[in-house]
Backbone as CSV, one residue per row, in Angstrom:
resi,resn,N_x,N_y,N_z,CA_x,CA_y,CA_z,C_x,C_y,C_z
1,UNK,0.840,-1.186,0.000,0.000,0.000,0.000,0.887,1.252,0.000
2,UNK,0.593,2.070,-0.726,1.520,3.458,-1.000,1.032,4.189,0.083
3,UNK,2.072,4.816,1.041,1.636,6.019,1.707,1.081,7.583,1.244
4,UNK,-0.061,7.858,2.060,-0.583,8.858,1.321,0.410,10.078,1.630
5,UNK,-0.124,10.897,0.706,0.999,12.420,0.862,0.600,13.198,-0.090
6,UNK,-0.877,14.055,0.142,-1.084,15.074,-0.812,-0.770,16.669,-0.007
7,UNK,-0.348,17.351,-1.546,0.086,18.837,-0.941,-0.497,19.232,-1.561
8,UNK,-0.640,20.643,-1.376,-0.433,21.941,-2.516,-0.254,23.034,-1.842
9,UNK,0.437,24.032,-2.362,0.131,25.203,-2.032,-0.401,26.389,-2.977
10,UNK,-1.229,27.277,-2.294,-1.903,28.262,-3.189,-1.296,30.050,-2.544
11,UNK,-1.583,30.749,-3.550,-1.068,32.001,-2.951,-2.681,32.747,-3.528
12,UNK,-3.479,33.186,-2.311,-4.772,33.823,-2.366,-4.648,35.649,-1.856
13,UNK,-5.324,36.355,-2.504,-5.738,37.808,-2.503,-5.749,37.725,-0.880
14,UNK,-5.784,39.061,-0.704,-6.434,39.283,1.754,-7.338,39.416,1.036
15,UNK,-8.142,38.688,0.493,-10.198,39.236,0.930,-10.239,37.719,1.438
16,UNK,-11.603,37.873,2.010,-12.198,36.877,3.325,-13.229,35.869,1.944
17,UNK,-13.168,36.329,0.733,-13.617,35.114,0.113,-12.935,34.152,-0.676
18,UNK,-12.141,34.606,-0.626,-10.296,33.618,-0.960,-10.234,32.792,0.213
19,UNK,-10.090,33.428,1.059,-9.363,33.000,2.200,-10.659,31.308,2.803
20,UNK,-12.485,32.295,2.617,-12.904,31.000,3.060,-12.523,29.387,1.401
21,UNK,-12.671,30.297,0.207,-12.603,28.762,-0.918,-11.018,28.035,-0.360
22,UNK,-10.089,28.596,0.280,-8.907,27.602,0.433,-9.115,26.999,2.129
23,UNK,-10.148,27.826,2.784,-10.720,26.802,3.835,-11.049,25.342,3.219
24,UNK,-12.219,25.682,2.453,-12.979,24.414,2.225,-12.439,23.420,1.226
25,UNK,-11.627,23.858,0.467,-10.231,23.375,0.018,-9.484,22.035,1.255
26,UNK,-9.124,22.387,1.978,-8.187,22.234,2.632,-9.373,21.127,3.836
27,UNK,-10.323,21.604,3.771,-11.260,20.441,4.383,-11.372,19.481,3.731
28,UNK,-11.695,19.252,2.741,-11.980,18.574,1.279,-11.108,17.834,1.954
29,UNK,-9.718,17.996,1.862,-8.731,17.196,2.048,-8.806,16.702,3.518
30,UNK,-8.941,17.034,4.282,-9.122,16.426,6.084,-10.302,15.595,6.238
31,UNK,-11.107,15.624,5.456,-12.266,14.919,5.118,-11.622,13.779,5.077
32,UNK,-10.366,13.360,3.976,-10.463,12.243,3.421,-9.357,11.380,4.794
33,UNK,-8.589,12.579,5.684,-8.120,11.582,6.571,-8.173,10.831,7.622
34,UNK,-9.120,10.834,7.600,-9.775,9.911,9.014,-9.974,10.631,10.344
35,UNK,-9.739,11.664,10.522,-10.535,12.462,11.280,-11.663,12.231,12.407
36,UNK,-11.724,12.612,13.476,-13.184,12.005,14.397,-13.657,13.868,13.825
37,UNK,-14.814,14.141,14.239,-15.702,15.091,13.901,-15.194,16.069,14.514
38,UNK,-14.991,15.529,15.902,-14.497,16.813,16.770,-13.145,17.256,16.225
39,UNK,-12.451,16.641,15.985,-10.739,16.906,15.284,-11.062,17.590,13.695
40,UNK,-11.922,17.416,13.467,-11.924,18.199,11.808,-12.889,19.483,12.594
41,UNK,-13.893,19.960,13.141,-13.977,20.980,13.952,-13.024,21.892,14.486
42,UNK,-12.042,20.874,14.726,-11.023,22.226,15.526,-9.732,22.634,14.697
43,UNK,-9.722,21.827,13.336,-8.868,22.326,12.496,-9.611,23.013,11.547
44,UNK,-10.744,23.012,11.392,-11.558,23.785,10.518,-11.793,25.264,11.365
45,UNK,-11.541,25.377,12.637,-11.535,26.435,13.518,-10.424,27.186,13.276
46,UNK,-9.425,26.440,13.259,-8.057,26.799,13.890,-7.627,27.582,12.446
47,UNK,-7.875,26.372,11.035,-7.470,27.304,10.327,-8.216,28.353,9.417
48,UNK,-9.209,28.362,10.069,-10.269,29.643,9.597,-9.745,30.821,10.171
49,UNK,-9.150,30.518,11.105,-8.843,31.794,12.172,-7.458,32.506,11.912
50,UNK,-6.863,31.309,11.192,-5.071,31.447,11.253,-5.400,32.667,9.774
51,UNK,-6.314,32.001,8.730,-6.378,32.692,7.558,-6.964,34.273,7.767
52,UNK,-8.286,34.051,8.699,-8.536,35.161,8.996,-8.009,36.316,9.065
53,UNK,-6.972,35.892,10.358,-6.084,36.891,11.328,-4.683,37.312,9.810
54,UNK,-4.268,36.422,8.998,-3.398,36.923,7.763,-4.027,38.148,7.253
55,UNK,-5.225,37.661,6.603,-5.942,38.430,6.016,-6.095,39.618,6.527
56,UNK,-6.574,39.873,7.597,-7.361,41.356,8.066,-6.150,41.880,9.068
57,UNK,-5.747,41.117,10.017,-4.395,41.602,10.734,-2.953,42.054,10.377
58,UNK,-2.747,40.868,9.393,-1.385,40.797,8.718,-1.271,41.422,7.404
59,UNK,-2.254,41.790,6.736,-1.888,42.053,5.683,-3.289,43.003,5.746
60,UNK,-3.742,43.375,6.343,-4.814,44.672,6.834,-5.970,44.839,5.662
61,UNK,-5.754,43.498,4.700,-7.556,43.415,4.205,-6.408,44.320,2.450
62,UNK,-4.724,45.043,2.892,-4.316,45.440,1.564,-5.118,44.685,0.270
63,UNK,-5.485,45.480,-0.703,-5.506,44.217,-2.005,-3.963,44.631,-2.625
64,UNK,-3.134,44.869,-2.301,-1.269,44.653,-2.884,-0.494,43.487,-2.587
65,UNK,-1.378,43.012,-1.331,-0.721,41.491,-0.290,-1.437,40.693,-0.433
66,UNK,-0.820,39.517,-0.295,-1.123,38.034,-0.328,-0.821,37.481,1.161
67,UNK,-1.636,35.976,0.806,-1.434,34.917,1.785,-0.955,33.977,1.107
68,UNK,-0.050,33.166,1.510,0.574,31.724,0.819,0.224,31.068,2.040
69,UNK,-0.228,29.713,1.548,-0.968,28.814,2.246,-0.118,27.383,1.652
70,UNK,0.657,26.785,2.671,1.034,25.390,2.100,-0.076,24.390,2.873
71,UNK,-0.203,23.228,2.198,-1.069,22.019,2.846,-0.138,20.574,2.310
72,UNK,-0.036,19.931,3.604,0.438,18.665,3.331,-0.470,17.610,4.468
73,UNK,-1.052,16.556,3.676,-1.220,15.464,4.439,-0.912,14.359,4.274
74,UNK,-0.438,13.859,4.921,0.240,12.479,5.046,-0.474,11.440,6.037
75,UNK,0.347,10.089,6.208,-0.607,9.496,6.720,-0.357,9.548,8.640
76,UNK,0.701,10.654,8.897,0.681,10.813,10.152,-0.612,12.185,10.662
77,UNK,-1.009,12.875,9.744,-2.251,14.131,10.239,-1.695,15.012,8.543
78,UNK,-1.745,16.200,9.096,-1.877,17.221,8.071,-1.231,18.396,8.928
79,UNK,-0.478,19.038,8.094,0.487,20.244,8.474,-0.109,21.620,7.503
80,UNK,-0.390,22.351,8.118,-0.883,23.776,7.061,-0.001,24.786,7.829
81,UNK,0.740,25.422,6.620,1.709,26.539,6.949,0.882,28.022,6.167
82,UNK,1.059,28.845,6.771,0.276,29.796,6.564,0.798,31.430,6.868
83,UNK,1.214,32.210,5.831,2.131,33.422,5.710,1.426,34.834,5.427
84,UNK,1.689,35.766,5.788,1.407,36.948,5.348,2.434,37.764,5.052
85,UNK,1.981,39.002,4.569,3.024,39.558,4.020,3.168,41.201,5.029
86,UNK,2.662,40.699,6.311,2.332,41.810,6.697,3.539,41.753,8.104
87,UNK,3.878,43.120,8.771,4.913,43.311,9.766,4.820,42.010,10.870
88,UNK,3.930,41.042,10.977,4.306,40.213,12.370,3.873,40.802,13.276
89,UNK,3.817,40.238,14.169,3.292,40.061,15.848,4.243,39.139,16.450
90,UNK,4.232,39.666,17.746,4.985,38.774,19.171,3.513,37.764,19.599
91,UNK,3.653,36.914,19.553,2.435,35.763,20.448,2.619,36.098,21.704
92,UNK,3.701,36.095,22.062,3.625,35.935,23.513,3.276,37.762,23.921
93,UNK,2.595,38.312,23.033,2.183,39.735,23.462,0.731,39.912,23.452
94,UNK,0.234,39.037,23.195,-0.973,38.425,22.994,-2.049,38.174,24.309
95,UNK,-2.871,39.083,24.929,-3.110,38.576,26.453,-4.086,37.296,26.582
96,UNK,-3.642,36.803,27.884,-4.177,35.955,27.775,-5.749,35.851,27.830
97,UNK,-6.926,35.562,27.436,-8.084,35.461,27.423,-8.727,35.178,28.548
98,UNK,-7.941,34.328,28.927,-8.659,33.278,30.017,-8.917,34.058,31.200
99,UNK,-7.733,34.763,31.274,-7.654,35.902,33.084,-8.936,36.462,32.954
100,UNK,-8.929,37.146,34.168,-10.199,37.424,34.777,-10.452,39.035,33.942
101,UNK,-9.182,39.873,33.582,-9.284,41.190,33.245,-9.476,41.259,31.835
102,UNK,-9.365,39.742,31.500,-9.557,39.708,29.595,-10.888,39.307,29.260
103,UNK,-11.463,38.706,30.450,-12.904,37.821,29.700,-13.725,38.886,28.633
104,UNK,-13.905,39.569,29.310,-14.792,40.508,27.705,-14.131,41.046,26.650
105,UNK,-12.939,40.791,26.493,-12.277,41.508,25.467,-12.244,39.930,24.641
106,UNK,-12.156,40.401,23.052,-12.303,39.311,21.857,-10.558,39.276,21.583
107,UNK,-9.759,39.596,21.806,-8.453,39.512,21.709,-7.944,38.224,21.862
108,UNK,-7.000,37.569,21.451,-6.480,36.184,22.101,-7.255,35.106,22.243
109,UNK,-9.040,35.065,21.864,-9.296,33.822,21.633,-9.017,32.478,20.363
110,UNK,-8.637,33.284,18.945,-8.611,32.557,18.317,-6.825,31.969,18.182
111,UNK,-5.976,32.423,19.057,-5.044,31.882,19.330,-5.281,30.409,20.551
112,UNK,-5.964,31.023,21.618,-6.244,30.131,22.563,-6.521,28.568,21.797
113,UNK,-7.684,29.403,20.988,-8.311,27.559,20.162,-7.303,27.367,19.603
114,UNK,-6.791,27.731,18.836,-5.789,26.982,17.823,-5.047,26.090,18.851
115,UNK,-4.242,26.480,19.846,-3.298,25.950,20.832,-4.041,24.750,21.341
116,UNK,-5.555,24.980,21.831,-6.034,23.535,21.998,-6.672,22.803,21.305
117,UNK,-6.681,23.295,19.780,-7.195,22.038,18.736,-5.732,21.453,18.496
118,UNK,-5.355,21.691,18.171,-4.114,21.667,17.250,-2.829,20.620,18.202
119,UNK,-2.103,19.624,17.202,-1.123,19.293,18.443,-0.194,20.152,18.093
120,UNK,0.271,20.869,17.478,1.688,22.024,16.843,1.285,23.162,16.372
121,UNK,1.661,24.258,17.198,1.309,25.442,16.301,2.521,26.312,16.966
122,UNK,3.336,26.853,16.017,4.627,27.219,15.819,4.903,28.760,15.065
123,UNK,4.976,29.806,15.249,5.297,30.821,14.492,6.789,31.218,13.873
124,UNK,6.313,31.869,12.983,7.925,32.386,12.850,8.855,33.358,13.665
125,UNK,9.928,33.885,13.619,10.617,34.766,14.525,9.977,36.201,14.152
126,UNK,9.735,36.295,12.932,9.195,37.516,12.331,7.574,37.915,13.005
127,UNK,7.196,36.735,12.758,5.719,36.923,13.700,4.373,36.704,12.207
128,UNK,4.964,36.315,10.872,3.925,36.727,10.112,3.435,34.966,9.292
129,UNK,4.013,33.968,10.144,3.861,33.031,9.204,3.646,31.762,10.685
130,UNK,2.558,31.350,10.151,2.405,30.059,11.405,1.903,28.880,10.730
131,UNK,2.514,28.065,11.522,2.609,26.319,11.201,1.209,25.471,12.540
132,UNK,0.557,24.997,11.713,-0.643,23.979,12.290,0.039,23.008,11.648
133,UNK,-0.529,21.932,13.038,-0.043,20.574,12.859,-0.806,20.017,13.689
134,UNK,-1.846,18.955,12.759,-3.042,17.962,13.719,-2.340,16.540,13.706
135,UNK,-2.044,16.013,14.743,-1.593,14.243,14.414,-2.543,13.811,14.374
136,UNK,-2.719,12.265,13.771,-3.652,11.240,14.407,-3.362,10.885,15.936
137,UNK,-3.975,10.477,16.694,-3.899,9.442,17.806,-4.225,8.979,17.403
138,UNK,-2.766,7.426,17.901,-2.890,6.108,17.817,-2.455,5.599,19.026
């Protein structure tokens, strides 16, 4: 049996209707890997949010900037790397949500999820390019 291993990568406009066709793109493909419901939920979260935050944060909605989006799945999960072209952010500048002085503020939740869907999520030093990574459990 051949191990699976599909990629691609696409380079999409910052508008939010690019950004959702390489969502559902990229489901298409998590669909086919065996997935429980709840695990394709929280990568369908995680990277709605990752694209989002490129789009409107990182690259401020410009139409001059792009997002490059890599996708690889294999038969250990699926890795989506995901770039903007915009100045970066510090994560760890990011408050935390959870504290008591953040609960009403919308800041830092869609980092929070990513961190607990996700088993890997990794930025660059620059701050403008982040790596999702779902394993299987076995």
């Amino acid at each position: 049996m051949k191990p699976l291993n599909d990629q691609f990568e696409v380079v999409i406009p910052s508008d939010y209707e690019s950004g959702q066709a390489v969502v559902e793109r990229i489901m298409a493909e998590v669909g086919q890997a065996g997935f429980s419901s709840r695990d394709e939920f929280g990568i369908r979260l995680s990277v709605d949010e990752a694209v989002t935050n490129a789009i409107k944060h990182g690259n401020k909605l410009s139409p001059d900037k792009t997002v490059r989006i890599d996708f690889l799945r294999t038969d250990a999960g699926v890795r989506i790397e995901i770039e903007d072209q915009g100045a970066g952010f510090r994560p760890e500048d990011v408050p935390d949500c959870t504290k008591d002085e953040n609960l009403e503020s919308p800041n830092g939740r869609g980092l929070m999820l990513m961190r607990e869907f996700m088993t890997r999520i990794e930025f660059s030093p620059k701050g403008n390019r982040v790596v999702l990574e779902k394993l299987h459990q076995r």
